[in-house]
mmCIF file as gemmi writes it, N, C-alpha and C atoms, coordinates in Angstrom:
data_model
loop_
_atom_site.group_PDB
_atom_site.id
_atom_site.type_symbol
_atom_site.label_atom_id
_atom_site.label_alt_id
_atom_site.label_comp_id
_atom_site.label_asym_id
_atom_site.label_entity_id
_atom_site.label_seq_id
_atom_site.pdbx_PDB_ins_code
_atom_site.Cartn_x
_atom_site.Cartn_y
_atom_site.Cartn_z
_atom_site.occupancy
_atom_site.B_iso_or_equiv
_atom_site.pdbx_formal_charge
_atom_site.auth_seq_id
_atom_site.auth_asym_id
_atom_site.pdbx_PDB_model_num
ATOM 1 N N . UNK Axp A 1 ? -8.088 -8.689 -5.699 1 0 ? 1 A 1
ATOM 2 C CA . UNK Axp A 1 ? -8.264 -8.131 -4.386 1 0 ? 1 A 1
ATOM 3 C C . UNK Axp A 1 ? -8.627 -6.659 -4.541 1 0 ? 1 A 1
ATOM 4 N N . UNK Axp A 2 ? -9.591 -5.909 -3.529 1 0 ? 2 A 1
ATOM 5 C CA . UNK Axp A 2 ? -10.187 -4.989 -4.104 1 0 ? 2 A 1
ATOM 6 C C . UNK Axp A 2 ? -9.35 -3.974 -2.833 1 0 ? 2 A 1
ATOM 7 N N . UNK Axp A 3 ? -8.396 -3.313 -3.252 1 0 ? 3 A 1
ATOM 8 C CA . UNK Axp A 3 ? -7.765 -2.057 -1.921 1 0 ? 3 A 1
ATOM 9 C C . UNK Axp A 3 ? -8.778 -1.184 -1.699 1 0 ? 3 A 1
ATOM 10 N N . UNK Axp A 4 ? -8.711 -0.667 -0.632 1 0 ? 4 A 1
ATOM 11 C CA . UNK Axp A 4 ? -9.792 1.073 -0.516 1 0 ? 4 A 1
ATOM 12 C C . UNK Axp A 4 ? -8.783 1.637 -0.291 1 0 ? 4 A 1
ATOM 13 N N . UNK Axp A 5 ? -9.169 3.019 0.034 1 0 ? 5 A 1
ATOM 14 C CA . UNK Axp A 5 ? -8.139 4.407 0.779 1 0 ? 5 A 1
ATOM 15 C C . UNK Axp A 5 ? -8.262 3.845 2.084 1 0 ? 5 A 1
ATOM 16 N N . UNK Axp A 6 ? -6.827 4.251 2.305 1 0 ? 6 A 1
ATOM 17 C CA . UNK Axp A 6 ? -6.585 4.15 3.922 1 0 ? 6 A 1
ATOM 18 C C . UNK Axp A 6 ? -6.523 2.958 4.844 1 0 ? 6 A 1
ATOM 19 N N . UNK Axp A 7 ? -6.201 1.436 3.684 1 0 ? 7 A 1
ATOM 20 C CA . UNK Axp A 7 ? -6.073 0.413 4.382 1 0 ? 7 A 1
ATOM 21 C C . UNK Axp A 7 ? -4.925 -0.13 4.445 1 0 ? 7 A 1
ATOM 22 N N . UNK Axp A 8 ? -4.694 -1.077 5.044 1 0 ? 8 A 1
ATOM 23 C CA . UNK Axp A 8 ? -3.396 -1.268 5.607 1 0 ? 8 A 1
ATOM 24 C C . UNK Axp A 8 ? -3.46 -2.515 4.688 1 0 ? 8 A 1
ATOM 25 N N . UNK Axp A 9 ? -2.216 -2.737 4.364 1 0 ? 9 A 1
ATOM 26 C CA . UNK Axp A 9 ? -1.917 -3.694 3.281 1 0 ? 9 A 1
ATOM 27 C C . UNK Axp A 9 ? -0.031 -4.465 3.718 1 0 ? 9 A 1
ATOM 28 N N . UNK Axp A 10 ? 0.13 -5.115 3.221 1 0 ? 10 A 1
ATOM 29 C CA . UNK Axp A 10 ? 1.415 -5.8 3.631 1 0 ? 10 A 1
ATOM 30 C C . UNK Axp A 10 ? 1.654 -5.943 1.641 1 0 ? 10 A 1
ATOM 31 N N . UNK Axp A 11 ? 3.163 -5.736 1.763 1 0 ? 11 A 1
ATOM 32 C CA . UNK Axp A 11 ? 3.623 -5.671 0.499 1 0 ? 11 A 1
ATOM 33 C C . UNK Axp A 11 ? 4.333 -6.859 0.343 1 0 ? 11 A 1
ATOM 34 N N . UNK Axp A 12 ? 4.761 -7.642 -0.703 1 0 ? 12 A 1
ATOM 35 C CA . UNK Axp A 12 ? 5.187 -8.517 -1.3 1 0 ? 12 A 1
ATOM 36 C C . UNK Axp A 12 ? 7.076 -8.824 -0.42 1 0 ? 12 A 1
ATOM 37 N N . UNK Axp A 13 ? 7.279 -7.711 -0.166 1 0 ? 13 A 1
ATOM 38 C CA . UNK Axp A 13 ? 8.388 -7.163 0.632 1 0 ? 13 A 1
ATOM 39 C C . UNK Axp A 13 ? 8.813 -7.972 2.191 1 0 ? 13 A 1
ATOM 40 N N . UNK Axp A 14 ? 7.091 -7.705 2.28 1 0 ? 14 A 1
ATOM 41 C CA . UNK Axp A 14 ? 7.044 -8.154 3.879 1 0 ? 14 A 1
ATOM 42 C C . UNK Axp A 14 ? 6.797 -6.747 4.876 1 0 ? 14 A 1
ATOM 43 N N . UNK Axp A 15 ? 7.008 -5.754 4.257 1 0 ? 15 A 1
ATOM 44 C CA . UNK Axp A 15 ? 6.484 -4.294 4.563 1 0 ? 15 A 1
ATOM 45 C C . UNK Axp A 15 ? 5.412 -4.404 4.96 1 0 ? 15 A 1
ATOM 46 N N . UNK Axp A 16 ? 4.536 -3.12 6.2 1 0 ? 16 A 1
ATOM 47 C CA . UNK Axp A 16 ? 3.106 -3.128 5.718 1 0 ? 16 A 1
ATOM 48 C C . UNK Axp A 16 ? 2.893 -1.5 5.545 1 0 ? 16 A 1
ATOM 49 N N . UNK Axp A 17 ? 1.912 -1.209 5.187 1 0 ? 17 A 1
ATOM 50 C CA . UNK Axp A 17 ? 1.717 0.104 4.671 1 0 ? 17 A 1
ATOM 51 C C . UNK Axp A 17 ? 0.852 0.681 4.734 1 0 ? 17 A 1
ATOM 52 N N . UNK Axp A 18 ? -0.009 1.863 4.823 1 0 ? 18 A 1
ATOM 53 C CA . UNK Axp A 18 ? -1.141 2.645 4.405 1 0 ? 18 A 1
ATOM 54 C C . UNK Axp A 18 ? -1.117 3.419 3.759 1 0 ? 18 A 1
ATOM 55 N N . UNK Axp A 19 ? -2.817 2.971 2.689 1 0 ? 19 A 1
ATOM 56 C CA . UNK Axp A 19 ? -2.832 3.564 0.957 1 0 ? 19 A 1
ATOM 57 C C . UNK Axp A 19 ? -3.639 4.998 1.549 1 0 ? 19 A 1
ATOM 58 N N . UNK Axp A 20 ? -2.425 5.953 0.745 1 0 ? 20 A 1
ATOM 59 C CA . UNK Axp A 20 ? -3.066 7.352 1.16 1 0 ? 20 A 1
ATOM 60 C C . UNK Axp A 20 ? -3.726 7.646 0.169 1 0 ? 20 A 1
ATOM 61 N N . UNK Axp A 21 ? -3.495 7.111 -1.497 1 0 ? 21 A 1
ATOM 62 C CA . UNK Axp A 21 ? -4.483 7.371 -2.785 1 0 ? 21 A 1
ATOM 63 C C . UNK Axp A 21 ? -4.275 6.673 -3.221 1 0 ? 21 A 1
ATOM 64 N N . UNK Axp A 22 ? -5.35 6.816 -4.493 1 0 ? 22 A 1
ATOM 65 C CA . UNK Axp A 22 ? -5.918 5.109 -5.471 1 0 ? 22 A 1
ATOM 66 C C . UNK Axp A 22 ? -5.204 6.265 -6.367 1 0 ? 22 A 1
ATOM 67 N N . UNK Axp A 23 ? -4.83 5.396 -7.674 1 0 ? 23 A 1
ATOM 68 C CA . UNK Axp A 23 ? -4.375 6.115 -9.229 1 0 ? 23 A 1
ATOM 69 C C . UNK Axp A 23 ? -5.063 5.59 -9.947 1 0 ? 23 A 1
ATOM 70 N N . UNK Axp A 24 ? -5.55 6.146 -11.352 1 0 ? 24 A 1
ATOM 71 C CA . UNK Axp A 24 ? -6.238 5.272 -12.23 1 0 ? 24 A 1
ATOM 72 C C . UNK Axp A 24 ? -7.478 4.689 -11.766 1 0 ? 24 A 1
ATOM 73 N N . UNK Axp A 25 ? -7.947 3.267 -12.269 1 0 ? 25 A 1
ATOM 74 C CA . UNK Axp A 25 ? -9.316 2.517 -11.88 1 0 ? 25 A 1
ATOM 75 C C . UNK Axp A 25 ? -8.37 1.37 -10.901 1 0 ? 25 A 1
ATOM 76 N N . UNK Axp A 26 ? -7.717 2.022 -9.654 1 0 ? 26 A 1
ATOM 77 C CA . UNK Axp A 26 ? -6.859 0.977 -8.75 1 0 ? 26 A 1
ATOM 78 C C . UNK Axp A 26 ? -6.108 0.331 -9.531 1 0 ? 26 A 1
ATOM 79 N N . UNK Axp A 27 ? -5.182 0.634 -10.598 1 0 ? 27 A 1
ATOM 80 C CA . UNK Axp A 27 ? -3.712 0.303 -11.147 1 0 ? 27 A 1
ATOM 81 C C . UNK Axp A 27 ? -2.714 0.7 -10.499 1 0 ? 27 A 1
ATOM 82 N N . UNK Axp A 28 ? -2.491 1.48 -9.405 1 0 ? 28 A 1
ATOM 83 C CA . UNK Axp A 28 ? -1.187 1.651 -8.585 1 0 ? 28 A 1
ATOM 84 C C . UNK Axp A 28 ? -1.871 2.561 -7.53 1 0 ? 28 A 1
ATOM 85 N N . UNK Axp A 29 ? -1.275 2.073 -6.342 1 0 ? 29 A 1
ATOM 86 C CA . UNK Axp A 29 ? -1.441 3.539 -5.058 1 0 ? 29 A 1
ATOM 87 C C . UNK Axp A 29 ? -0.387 4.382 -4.374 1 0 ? 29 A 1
ATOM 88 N N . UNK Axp A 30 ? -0.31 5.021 -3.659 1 0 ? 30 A 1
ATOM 89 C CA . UNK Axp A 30 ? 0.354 6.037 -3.378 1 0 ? 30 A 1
ATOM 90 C C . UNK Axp A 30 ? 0.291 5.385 -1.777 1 0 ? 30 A 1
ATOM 91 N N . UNK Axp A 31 ? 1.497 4.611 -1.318 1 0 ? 31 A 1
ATOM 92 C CA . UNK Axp A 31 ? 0.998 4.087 0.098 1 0 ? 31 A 1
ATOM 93 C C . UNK Axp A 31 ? 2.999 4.92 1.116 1 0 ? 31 A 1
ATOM 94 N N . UNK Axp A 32 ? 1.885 4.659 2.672 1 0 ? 32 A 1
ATOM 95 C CA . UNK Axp A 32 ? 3.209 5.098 3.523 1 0 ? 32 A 1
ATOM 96 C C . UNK Axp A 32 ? 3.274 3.929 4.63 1 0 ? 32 A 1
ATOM 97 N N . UNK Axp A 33 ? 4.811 3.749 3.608 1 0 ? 33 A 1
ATOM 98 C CA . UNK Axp A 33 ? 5.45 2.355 4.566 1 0 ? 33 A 1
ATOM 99 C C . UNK Axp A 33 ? 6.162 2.415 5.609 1 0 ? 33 A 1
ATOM 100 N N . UNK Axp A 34 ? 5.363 1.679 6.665 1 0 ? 34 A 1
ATOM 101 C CA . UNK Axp A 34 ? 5.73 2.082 7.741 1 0 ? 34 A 1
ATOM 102 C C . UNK Axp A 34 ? 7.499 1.339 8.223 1 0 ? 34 A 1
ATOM 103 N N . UNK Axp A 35 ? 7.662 2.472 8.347 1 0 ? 35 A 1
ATOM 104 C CA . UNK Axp A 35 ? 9.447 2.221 9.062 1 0 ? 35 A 1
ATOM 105 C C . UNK Axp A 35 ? 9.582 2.4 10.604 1 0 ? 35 A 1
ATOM 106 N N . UNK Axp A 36 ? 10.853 1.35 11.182 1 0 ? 36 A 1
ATOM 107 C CA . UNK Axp A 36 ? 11.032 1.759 12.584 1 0 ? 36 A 1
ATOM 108 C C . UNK Axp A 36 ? 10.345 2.964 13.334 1 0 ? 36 A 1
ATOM 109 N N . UNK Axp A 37 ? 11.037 4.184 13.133 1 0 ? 37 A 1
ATOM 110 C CA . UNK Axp A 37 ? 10.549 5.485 13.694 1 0 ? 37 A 1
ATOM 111 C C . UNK Axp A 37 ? 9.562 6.537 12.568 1 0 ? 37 A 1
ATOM 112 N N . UNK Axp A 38 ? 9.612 6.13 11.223 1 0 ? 38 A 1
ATOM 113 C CA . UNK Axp A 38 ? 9.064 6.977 10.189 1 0 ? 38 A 1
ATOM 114 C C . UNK Axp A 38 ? 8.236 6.395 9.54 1 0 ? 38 A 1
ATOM 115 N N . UNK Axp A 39 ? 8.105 6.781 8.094 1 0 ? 39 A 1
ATOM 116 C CA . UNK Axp A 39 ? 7.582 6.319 7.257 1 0 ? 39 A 1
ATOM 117 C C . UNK Axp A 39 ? 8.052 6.893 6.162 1 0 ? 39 A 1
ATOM 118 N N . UNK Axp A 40 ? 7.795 5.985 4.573 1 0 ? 40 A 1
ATOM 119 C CA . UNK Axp A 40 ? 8.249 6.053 3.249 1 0 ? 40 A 1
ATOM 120 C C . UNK Axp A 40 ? 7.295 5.98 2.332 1 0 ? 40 A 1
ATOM 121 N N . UNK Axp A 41 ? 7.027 7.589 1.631 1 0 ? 41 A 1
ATOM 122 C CA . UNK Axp A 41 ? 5.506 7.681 0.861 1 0 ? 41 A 1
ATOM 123 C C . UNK Axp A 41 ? 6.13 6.858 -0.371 1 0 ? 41 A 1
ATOM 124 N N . UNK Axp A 42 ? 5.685 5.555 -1.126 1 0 ? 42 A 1
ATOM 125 C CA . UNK Axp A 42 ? 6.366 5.481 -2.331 1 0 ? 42 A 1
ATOM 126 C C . UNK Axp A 42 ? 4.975 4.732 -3.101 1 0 ? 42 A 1
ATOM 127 N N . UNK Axp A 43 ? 4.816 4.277 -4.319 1 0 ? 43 A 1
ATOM 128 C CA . UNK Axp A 43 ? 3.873 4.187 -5.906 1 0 ? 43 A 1
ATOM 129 C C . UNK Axp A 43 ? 4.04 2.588 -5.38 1 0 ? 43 A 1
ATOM 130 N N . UNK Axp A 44 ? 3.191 2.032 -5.718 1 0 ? 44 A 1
ATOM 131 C CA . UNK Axp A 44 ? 2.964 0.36 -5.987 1 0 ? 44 A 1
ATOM 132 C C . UNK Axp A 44 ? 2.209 -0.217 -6.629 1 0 ? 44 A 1
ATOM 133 N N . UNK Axp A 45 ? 2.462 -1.092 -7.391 1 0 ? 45 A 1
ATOM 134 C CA . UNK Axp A 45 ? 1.411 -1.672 -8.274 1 0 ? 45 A 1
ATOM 135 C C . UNK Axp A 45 ? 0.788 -2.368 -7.34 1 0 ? 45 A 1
ATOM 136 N N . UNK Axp A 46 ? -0.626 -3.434 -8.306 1 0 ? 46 A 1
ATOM 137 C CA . UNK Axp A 46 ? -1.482 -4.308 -7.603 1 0 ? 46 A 1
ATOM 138 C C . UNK Axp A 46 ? -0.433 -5.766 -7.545 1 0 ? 46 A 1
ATOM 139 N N . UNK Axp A 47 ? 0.427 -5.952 -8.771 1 0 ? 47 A 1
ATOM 140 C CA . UNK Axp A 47 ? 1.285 -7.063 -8.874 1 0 ? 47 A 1
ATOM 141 C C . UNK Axp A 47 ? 2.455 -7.133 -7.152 1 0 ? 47 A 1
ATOM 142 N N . UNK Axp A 48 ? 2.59 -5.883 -6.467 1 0 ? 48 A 1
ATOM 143 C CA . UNK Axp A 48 ? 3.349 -6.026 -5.195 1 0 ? 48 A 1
ATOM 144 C C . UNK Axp A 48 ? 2.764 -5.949 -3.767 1 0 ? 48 A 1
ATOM 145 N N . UNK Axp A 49 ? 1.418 -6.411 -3.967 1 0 ? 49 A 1
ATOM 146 C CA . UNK Axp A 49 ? 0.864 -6.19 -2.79 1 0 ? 49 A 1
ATOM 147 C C . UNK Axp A 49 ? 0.287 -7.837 -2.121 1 0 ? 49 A 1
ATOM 148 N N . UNK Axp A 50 ? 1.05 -8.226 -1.69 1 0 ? 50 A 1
ATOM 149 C CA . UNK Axp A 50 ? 0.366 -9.464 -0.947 1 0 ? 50 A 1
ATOM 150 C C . UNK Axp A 50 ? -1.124 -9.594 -0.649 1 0 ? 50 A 1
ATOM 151 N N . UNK Axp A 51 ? -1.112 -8.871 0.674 1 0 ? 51 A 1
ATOM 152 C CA . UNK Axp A 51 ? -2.816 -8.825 1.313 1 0 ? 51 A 1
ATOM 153 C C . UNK Axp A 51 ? -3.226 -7.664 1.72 1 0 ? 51 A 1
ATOM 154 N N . UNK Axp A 52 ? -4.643 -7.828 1.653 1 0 ? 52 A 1
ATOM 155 C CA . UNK Axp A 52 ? -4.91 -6.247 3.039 1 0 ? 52 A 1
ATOM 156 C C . UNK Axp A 52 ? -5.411 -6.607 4.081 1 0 ? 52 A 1
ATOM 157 N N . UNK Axp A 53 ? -4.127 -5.951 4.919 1 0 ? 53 A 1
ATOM 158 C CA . UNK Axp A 53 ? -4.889 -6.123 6.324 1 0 ? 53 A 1
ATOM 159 C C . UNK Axp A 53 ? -6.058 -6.184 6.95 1 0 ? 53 A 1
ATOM 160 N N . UNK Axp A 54 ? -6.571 -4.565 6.946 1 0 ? 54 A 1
ATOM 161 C CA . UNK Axp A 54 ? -7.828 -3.959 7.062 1 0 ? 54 A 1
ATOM 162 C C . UNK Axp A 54 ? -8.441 -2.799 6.268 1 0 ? 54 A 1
């Protein structure tokens, strides 16, 4: 599955998220998971990402 910047993705979790940066040749991103009232900047591999949204 090919991520871009800035798409919304659902994590393995059941989370969904938006990738604020790619690392490497797309080996991990830098995404913010969206919470109730906030959000949580945290690292993810390609192995924890279910789908992308959009």
């Amino acid at each position: 599955m090919k991520v871009k910047l800035y798409d919304n993705i659902k994590l393995k979790t059941g989370q969904t998220a938006s990738v604020v940066e790619i690392l490497g040749n797309h080996e991990a991103y830098i995404v913010d998971v969206d919470l109730v009232d906030d959000y949580e900047t945290i690292t993810v591999l390609n192995e924890q990402i279910a789908e992308v949204i959009s």
